[in-house]
C-alpha positions as CSV (number, residue, x, y, z in Angstrom):
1,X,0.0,0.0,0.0
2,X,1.6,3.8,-0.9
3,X,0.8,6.9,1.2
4,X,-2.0,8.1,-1.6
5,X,-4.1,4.5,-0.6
6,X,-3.3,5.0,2.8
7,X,-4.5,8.3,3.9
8,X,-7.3,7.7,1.5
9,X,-7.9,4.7,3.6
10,X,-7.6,7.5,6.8
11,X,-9.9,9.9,5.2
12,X,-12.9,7.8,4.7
13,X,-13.2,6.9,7.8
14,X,-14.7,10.6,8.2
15,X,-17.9,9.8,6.2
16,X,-21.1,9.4,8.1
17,X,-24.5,7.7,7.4
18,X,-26.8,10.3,5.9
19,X,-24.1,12.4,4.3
20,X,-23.5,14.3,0.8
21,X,-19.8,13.9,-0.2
22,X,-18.0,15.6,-2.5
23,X,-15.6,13.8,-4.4
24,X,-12.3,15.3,-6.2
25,X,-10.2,14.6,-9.2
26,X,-6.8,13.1,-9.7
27,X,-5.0,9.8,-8.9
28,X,-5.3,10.3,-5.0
29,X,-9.0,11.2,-4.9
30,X,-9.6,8.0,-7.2
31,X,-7.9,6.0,-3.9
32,X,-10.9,7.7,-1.7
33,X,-13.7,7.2,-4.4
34,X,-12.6,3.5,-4.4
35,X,-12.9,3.2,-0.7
36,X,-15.7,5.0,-0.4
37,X,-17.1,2.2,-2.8
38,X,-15.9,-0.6,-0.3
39,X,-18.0,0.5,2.4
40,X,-20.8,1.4,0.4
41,X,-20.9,-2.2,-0.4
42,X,-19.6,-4.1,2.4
43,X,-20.8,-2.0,5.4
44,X,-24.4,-0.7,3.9
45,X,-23.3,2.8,4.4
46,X,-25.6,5.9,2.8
47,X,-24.9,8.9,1.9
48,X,-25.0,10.5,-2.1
49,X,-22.4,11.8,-3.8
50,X,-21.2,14.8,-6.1
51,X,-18.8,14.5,-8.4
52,X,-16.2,17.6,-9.1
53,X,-15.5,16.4,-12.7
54,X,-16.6,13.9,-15.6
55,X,-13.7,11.8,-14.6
56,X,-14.4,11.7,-10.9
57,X,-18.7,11.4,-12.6
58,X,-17.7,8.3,-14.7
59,X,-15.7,6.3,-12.0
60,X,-18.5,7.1,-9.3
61,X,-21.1,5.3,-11.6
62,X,-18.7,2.3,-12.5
63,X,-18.1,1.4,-9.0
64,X,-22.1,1.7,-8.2
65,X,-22.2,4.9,-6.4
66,X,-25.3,7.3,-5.7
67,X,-25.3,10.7,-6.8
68,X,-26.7,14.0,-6.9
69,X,-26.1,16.5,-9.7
70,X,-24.4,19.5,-8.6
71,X,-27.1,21.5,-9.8
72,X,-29.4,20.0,-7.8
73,X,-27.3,21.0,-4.3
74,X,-27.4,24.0,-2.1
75,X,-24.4,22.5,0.0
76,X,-22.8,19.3,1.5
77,X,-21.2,17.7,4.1
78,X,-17.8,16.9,3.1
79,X,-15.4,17.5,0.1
80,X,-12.6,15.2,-0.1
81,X,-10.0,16.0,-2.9
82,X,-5.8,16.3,-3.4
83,X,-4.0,19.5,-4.6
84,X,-1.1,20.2,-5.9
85,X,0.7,22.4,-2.9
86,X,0.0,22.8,0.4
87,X,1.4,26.0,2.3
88,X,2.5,26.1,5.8
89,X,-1.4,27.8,6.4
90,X,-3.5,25.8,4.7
91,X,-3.8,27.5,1.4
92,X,-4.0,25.3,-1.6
93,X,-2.1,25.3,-5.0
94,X,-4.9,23.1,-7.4
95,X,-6.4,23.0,-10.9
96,X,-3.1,21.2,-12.8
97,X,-6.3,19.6,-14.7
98,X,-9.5,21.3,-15.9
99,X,-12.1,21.4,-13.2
100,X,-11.6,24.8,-10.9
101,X,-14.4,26.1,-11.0
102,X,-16.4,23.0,-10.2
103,X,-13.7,22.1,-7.5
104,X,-13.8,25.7,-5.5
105,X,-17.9,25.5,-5.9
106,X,-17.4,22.6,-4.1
107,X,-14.6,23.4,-1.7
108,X,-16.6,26.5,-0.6
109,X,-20.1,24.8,-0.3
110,X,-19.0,21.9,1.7
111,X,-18.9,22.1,5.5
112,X,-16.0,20.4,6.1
113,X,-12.8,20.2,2.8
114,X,-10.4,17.5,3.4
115,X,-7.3,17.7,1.4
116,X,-5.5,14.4,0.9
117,X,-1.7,14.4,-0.2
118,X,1.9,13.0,0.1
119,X,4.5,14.4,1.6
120,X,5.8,15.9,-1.7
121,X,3.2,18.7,-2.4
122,X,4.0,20.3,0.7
123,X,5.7,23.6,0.5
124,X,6.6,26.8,1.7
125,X,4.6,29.2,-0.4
126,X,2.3,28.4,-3.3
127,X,3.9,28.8,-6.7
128,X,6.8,27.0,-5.4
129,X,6.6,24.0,-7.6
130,X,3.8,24.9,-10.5
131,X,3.0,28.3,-11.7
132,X,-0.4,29.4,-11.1
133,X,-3.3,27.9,-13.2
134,X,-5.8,30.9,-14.6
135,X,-9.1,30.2,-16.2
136,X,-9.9,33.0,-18.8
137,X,-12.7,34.1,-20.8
138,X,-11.2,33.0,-23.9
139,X,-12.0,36.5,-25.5
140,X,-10.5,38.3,-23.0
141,X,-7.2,36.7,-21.9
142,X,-5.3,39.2,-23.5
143,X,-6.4,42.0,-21.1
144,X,-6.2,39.3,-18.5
145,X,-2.4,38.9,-19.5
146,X,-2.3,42.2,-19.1
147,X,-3.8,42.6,-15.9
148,X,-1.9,39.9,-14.1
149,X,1.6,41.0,-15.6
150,X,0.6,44.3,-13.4
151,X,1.2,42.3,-10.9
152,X,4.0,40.6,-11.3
153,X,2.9,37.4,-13.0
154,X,4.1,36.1,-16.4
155,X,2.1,33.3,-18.0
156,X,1.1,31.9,-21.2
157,X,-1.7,30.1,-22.4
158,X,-1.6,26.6,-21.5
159,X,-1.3,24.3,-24.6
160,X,-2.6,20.4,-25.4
161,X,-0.5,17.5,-24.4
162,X,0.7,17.2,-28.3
163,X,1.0,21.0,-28.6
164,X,-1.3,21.2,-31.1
165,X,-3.8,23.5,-29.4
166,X,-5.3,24.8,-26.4
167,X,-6.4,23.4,-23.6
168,X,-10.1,24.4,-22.7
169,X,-11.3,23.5,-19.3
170,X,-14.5,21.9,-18.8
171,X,-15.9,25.2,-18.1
172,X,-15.2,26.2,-21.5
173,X,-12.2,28.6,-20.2
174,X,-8.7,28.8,-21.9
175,X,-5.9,28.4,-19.2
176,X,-3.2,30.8,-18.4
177,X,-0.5,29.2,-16.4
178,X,1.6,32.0,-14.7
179,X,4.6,32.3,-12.6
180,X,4.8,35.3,-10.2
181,X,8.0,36.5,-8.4
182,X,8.9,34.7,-4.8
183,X,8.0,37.6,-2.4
184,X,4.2,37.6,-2.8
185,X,2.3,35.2,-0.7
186,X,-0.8,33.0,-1.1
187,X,-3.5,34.8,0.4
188,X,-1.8,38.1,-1.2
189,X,-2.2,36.4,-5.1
190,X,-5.2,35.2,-3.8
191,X,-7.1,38.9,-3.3
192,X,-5.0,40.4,-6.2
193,X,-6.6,37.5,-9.0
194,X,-9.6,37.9,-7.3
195,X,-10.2,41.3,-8.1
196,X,-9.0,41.1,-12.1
197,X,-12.1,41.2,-14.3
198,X,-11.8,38.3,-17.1
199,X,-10.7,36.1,-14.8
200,X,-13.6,32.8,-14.7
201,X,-11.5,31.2,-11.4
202,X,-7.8,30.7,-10.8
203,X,-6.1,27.9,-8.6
204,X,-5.2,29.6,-5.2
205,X,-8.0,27.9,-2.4
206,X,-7.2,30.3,0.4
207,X,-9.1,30.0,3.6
208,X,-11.2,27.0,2.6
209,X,-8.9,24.3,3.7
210,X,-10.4,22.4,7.1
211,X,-7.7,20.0,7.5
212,X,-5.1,18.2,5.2
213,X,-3.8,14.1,5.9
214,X,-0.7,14.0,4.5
215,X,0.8,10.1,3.5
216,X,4.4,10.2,4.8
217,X,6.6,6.9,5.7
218,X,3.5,4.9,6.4
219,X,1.9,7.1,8.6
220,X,-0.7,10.0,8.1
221,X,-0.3,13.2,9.8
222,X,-3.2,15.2,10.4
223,X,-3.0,19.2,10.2
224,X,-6.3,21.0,10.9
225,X,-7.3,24.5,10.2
């Protein structure tokens, strides 16, 4: 068993009878979609599900899950999901794929957000790793270019795997991935994107965090908000 199985193992040990659960995208959130499944089916246990992506939507239905349509929810329980950093205070680095918007929506509407990782996405400010992820209004990432090298930030538009395109998010968004300079914080970025029109979501989750399990040498540490 790796650290992504076993502090999915950890996590879903926090769902109750009765509960909506969010579920997130990636190879670790897959781990806690699969467990979920197991004691769906070998303990009875109830609760409904919404999905954050097609991906996580189309492994939910394989393994028998039931679900809600996120249009069909005013809020949930729990939203389980990975990222890509984790700073010292919580504040989350995601959105290396093509689900933000869906993802915060869910982050913010859940009453508890449980971030599983490994001990490699921690790190001491976001940005550290992976620039910045940007979902644009495809008609207006040129003023949203712009905007964010006002800033500080430098990015380009993200391109396909083969490099024969762009990559549209499942929002319908282009992606500007952008690198900003060392000194400016999370929860600084954070505000600054926020107020830049053009801009459909970007990949800073600052204050939504309740507690990451982190997968480290067989053991999961806990870190709550």
């Amino acid at each position: 068993m790796n650290d992504k199985q076993r502090v999915a193992q950890h996590a879903v040990q926090q769902v109750q009878s009765g509960m909506i659960v969010g579920l997130g995208t990636g190879s670790t959130a897959n781990f806690f979609i699969e467990e979920l499944a197991r004691r769906h089916q070998q303990e009875g246990l109830k609760f409904k599900t919404v999905a954050s992506s097609v991906v996580s939507t189309i492994r939910a239905q394989q393994l028998g899950l039931p679900m809600l349509a996120i249009e069909h929810i005013d809020g949930l329980d729990l939203y389980v999901d990975g990222a890509d950093e984790v700073a010292p205070d919580l504040t989350l680095l995601k959105g290396r794929g093509y689900d933000l918007v869906r993802e915060k929506l869910l982050a913010k509407a859940a009453d508890s957000f449980l971030v599983l990782i490994d001990n490699s996405k921690r790190v001491k400010r976001i940005g550290e790793n992976f620039p910045i992820p940007i979902e644009v209004t495809p008609f207006a990432w040129k003023l949203v270019q712009r905007s964010v090298a006002a800033i500080g930030g430098h990015g380009t538009l993200r391109q396909t795997p083969n490099q024969d395109g762009l990559s549209v998010t499942s929002h319908g968004s282009l992606v500007l991935d952008v690198v900003f300079e060392a000194n400016i914080d999370g929860k600084t970025l954070n505000e600054r994107l926020n107020a830049i029109p053009g801009i459909v979501e970007h990949g800073i989750f600052c204050g939504l965090t309740r507690a990451v399990f982190c997968g480290h040498d067989g053991q999961v540490e806990e870190q709550w908000a």
